[in-house]
DODRENDO-933822 format. One record per residue (C-alpha): residue in three letters; x, y, z. Coordinates in steps of 0.1 Angstrom, whole numbers, padded with zeros to 4 digits, always signed. Example, Ala and Ser with C-alpha at 12.3 -4.5 7.8 and 13.67 -1.06 7.14 Angstrom:
<sites>
ALA+0123-0045+0078
SER+0137-0011+0071
</sites>
This chain:
<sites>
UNK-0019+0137+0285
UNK+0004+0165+0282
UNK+0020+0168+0247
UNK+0049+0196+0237
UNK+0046+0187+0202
UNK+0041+0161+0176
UNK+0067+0157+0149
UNK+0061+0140+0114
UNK+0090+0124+0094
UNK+0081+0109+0061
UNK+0112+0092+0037
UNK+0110+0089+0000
UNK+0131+0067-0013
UNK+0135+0069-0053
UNK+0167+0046-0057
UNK+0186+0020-0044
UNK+0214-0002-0055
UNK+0220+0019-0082
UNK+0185+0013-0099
UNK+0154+0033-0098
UNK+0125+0022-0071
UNK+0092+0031-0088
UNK+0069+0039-0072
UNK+0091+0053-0045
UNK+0093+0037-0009
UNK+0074+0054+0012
UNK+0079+0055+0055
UNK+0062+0081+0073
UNK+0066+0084+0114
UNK+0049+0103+0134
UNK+0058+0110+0170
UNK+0041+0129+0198
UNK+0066+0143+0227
UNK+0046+0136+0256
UNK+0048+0146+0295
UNK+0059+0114+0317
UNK+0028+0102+0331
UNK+0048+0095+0366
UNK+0067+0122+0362
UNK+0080+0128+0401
UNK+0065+0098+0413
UNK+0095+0075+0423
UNK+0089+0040+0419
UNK+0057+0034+0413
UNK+0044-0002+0412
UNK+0008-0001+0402
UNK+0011+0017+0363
UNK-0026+0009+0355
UNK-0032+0048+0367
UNK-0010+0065+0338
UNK-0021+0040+0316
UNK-0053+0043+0315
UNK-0050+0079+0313
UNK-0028+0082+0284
UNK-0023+0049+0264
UNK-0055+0048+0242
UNK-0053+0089+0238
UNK-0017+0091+0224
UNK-0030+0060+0203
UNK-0058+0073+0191
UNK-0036+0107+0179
UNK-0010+0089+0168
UNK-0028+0058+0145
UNK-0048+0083+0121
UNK-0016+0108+0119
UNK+0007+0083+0106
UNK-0017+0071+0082
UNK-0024+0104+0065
UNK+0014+0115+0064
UNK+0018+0077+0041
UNK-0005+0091+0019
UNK-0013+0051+0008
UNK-0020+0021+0023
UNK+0003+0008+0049
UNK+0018-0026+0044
UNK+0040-0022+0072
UNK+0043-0009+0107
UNK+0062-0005+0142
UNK+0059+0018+0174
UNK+0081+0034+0196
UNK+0086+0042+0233
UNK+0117+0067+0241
UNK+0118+0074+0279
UNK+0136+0105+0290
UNK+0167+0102+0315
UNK+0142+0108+0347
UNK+0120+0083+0336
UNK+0118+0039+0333
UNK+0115+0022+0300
UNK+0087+0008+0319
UNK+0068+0036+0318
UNK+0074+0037+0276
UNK+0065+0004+0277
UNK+0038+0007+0300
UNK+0019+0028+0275
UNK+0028+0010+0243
UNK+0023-0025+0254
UNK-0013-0024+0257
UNK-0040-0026+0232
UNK-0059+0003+0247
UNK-0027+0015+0222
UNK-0021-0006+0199
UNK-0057-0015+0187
UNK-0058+0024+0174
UNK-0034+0018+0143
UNK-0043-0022+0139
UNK-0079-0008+0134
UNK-0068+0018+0111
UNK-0045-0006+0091
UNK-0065-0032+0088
UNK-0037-0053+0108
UNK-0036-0084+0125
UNK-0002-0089+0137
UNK+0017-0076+0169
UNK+0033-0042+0167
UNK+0073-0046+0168
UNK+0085-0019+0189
UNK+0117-0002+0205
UNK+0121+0009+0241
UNK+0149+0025+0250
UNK+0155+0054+0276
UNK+0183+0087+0264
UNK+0187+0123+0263
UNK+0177+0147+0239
UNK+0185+0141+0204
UNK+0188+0103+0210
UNK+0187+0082+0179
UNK+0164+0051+0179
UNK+0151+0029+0151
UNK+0117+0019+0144
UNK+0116-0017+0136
UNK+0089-0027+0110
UNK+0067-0056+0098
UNK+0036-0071+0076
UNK+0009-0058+0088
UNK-0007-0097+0085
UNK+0020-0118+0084
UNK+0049-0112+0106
UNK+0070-0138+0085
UNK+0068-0118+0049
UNK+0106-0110+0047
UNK+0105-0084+0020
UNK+0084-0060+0050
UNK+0110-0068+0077
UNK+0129-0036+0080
UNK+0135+0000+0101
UNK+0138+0033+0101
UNK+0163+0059+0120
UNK+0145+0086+0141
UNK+0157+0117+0158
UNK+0142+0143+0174
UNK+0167+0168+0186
UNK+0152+0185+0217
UNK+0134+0153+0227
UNK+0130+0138+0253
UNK+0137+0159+0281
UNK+0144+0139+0313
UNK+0106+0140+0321
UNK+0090+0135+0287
UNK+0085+0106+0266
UNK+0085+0098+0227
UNK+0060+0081+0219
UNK+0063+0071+0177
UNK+0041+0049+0152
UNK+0055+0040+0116
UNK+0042+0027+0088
UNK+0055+0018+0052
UNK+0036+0016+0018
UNK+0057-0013+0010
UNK+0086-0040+0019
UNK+0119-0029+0014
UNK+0131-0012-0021
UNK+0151-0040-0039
UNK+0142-0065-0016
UNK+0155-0104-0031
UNK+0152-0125-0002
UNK+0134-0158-0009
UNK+0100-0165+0011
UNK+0108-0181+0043
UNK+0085-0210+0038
UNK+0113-0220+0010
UNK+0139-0231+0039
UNK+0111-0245+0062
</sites>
């Protein structure tokens, strides 16, 4: 695995709807910029090769990173895959669809749900949003929510993004009734 650089985001939020949110809500992301795996390949139709040489090592960077930029226990989490121009969003999804991934941050969150994730393929600076949800219950409304990410140089047309997120919390304000009231 060939990383340019990893970038770490992390949002604060101290207010919203005109009312103080104490503690604040906290979101941190953090996202390595990685060389495309089958980078000058052409189609390639057997993927088990890049993944198995980079799924579970971007996980395992990724997974503990995000967890100290929180700074608390995360409640809430989502990954990203961001394929450069040259690339597939198979190949994002190649490496973020498998648990030689994905068990890196369930194991350090103490999570038993499925990651929600974005693919998407863009130039550099492409925005994306990180969908997130309970880390154990993917039906605890207050946690379903996202985050906007941006990396201006990244990807290049032969790079990926390849992003976890995590929240400390649901989202600030949140009202909704528990879903099991309309079931």
């Amino acid at each position: 695995m060939k990383v340019r650089k990893i970038v770490t985001i992390i949002e604060e939020i101290t207010s919203e709807g005109g009312r103080e949110v104490n503690p604040p809500a906290r979101v941190a992301i953090v996202a390595a910029v990685i060389e495309n795996p089958w980078k000058g390949q052409g189609f390639v139709e057997d993927l088990s090769e890049g993944i198995e040489a980079t799924a579970s090592d971007v996980g395992a960077l990724l997974a503990p990173a995000v967890l100290a930029a929180l700074g608390a226990t995360a409640e809430a989490y989502g990954k990203a895959a961001i394929v450069g121009l040259n690339g597939e969003i198979e190949h994002g999804s190649a490496l973020i669809h498998t648990l030689k991934f994905g068990d890196h941050f369930r194991v350090a969150a103490n999570a038993t749900t499925l990651l929600p994730a974005v693919e998407k393929r863009g130039p550099a600076g492409v925005v994306f949003d990180i969908p997130l949800k309970h880390i154990t219950d993917a039906t605890i409304r207050s946690h379903h929510q996202s985050i906007e990410v941006r990396i201006s140089d990244a990807p290049h047309p032969d790079e990926l993004i390849i992003a976890l997120a995590a929240a400390a919390q649901g989202r600030p304000q949140q009202r909704l009734a528990d879903l099991s009231t309309e079931l």
